[in-house]
C-alpha positions in Angstrom: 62.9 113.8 99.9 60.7 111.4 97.2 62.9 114.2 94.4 66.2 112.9 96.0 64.9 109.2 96.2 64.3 109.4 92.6 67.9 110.7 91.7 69.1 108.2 93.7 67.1 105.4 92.0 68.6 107.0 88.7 72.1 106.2 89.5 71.4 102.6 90.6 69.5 101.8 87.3 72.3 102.9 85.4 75.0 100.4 87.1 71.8 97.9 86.5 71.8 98.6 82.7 75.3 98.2 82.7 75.7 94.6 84.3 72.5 93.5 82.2 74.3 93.9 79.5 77.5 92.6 80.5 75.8 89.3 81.7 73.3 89.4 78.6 76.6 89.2 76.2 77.2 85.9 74.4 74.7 84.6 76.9 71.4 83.0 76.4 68.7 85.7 77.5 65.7 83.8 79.6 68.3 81.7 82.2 70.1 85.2 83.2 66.3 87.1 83.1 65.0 83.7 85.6 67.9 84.1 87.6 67.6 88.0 88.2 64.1 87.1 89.4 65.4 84.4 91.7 67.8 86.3 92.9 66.1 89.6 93.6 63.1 87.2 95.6 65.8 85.9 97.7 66.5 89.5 98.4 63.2 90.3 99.5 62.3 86.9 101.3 64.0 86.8 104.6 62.1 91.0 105.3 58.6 88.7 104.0 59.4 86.1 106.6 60.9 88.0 109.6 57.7 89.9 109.2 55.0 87.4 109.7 56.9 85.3 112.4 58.2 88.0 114.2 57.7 92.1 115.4 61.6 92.5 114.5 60.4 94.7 111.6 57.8 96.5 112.8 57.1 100.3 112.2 60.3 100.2 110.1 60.7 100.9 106.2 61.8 96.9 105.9 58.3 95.7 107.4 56.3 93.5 105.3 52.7 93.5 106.5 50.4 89.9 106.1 48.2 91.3 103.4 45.4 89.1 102.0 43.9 88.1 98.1 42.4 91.9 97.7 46.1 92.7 97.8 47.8 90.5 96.2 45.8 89.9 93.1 47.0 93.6 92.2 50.8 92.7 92.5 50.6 89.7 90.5 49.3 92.0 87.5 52.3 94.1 88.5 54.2 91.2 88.0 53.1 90.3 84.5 53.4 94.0 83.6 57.3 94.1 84.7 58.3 91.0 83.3 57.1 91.8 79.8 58.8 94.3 79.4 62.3 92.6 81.0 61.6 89.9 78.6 61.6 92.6 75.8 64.1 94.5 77.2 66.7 91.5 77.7 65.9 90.4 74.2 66.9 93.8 72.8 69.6 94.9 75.6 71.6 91.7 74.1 71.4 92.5 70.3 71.8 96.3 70.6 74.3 98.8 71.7 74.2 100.3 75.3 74.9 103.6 74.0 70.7 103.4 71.8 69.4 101.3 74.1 69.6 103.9 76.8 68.2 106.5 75.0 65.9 105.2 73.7 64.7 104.3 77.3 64.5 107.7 77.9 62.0 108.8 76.0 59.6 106.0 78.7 58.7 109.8 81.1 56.8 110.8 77.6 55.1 107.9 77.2 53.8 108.3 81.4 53.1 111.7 80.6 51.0 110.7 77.1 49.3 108.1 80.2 49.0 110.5 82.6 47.1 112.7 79.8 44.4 109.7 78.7 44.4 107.7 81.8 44.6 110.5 84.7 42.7 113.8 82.7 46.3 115.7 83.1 47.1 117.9 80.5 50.6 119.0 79.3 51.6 123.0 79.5 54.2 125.0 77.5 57.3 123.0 79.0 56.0 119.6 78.8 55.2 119.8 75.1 58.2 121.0 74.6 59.8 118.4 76.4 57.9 116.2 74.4 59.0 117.5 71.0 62.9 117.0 71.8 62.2 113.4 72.8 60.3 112.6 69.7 63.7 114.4 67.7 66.1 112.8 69.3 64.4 109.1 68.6 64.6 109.9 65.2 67.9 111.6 65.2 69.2 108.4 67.1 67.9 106.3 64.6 70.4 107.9 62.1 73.2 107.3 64.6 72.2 103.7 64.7 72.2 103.5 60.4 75.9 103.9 61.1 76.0 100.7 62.7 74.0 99.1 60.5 70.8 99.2 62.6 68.2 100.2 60.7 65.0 101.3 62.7 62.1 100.8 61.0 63.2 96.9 60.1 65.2 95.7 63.2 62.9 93.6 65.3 65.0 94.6 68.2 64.4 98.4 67.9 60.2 97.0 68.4 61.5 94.8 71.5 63.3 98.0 73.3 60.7 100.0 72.3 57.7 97.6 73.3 59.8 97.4 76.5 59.9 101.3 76.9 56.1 101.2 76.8 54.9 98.3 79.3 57.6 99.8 81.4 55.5 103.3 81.3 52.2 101.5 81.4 53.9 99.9 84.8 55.4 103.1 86.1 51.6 104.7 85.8 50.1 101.6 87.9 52.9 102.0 90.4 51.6 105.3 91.1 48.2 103.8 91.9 49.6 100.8 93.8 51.3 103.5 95.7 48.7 105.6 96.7 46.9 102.4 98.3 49.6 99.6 99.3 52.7 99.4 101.8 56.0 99.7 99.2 57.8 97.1 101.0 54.4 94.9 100.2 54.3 95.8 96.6 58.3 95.5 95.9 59.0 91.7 97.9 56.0 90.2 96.4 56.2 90.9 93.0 59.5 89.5 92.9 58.0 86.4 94.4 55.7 86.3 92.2 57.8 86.8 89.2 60.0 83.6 89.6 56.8 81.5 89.6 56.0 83.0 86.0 59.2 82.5 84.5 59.5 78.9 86.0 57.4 77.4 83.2 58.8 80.3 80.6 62.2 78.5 80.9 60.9 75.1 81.4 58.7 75.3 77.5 60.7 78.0 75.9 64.0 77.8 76.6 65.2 74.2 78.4 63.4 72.3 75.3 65.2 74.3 72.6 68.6 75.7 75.0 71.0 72.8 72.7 69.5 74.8 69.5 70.1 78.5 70.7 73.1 80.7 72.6 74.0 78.3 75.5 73.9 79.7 79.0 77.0 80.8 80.8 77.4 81.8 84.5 78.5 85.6 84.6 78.8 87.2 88.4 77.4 90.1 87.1 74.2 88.5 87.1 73.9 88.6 90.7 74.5 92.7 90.8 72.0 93.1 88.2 69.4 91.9 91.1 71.1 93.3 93.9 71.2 97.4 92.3 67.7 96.8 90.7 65.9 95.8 94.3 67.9 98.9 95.5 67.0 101.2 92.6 63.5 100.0 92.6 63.2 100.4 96.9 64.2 104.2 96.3 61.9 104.6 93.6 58.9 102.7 95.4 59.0 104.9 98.5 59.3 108.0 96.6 56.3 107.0 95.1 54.6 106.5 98.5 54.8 110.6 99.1 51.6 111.8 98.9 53.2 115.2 97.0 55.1 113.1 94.5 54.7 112.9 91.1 55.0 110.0 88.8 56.1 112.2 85.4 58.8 113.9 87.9 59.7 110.3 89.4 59.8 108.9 85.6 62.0 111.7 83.7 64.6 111.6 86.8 64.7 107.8 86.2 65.3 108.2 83.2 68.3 110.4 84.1 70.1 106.5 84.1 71.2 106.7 80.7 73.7 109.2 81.6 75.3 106.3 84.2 74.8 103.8 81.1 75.8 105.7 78.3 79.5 106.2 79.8 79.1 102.4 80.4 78.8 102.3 76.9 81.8 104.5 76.2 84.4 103.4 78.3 84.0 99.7 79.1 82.1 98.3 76.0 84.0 100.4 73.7 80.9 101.4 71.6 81.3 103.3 68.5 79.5 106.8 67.3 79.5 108.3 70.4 79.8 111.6 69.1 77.1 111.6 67.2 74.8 109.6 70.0 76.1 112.1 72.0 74.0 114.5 70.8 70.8 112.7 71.1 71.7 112.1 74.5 71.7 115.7 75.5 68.3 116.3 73.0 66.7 113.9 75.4 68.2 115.5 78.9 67.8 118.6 77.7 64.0 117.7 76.8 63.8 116.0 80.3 64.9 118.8 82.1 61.6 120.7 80.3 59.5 117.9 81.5 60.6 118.8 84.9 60.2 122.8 84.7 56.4 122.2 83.5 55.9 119.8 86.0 57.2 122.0 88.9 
């Protein structure tokens, strides 16, 4: 079941990617990241509510049990974690291509296995290093799709920012694992959100409202509204099939990842991006080097 959760989760995140970056175009980043966190809380708010005041909930996957301090001081680190790597993300998602962004994402279930490896004692087998290898090629190999575009790697600070987004993503994937393995999901997922909207209140208050006259102004896209609405759903699969005690967090990861295949056609057929053939081939390195990931993790 937590396997089919994860597939599931997959598909979700890529319709997520794809109306980031349709709200993320011409659009000033921080405002549309603020509102995904208000958004998604608002989600998650009336399941907190109904859940203290009343036993509507109870002994249902929606509950949200009254947890105290010891609890919640470990969700507000989740929070930092996740928004770091939106805020790096966003940055990046709006100045790069769908069709590398995504990919480059992908390559996040090697980083949770390199984790898993220093953090957990797990070591890789035959498979997994394997798996490894073809990420690590197709990074590179993308990198010469992107020269084509006039991206150029090693000196585009948004490469770092996708990249620095891919790893405190993994770094949260690996704590979601332990937050799993102690915490109620629907705890875990409503909170957060909370918790994140109280963070970015004084982000966009100092960073952006001071400067917004100088910068991209913000525009109201609809899409911005989906990108909350498939994440909380992408994230509610993924967070319960963390919560099954025979689940793995690499298997959970690298099937996440599968996303980019939802994205990538995102890429092709609405934003009309442009070496496709070429990023084509990276794409299937890094499924290709998933699907190893997931016969050495069987």
């Amino acid at each position: 079941m937590w396997l089919l959760l994860a597939f599931l989760s997959a598909a979700l995140l890529g319709f997520y990617d794809a109306f980031k970056k349709k709200s993320l175009r011409d659009n000033a980043v921080l405002p549309v990241l603020f509102l995904n966190t208000v958004f998604s809380s608002l989600i998650f708010l009336p399941f907190i509510l109904i859940s203290a005041f009343t036993p509507a909930l109870n002994g249902t996957m929606f509950e949200v049990p009254v947890v105290g301090w010891e609890v919640h001081k470990f969700i507000i680190i989740k929070s930092f974690i996740v928004l770091s790597s939106w805020i790096f993300g966003y940055f990046g998602m709006k100045h790069l291509p769908l069709t590398i962004v995504g990919p480059i994402n992908a390559t996040r279930p090697v980083m949770v296995l390199v984790g898993a490896m220093l953090i957990f004692g797990e070591r890789l087998n035959l498979y997994q290093w394997i798996g490894v290898m073809l990420a690590i090629l197709s990074f590179f190999m993308l990198s010469r799709s992107g020269k084509k575009e006039g991206i150029d790697f090693k000196h585009n600070k948004w490469i770092y920012f996708i990249v620095l987004a891919a790893i405190t993503g993994a770094i949260s994937g690996l704590y979601d694992k332990y937050l799993m393995k102690q915490f109620n999901p629907m705890v875990v997922q409503s909170w957060y959100n909370v918790y994140q909207v109280f963070i970015m209140c004084p982000i966009i208050l100092l960073l952006w409202y001071p400067k917004r006259k100088e910068s991209t102004p913000f525009r109201w896209d609809w899409t911005i509204i989906l990108i909350s609405v498939f994440l909380s759903a992408a994230d509610f699969a993924y967070f319960y099939a963390l919560s099954y005690e025979d689940s793995m967090i690499s298997i959970v990861s690298m099937v996440r990842r599968g996303s980019v295949v939802v994205s990538f056609l995102f890429g092709a057929l609405f934003f009309r991006e442009k070496n496709l053939k070429s990023k084509a081939v990276d794409l299937i390195l890094v499924l290709i080097g998933m699907f190893f990931l997931y016969l050495g993790s069987k």
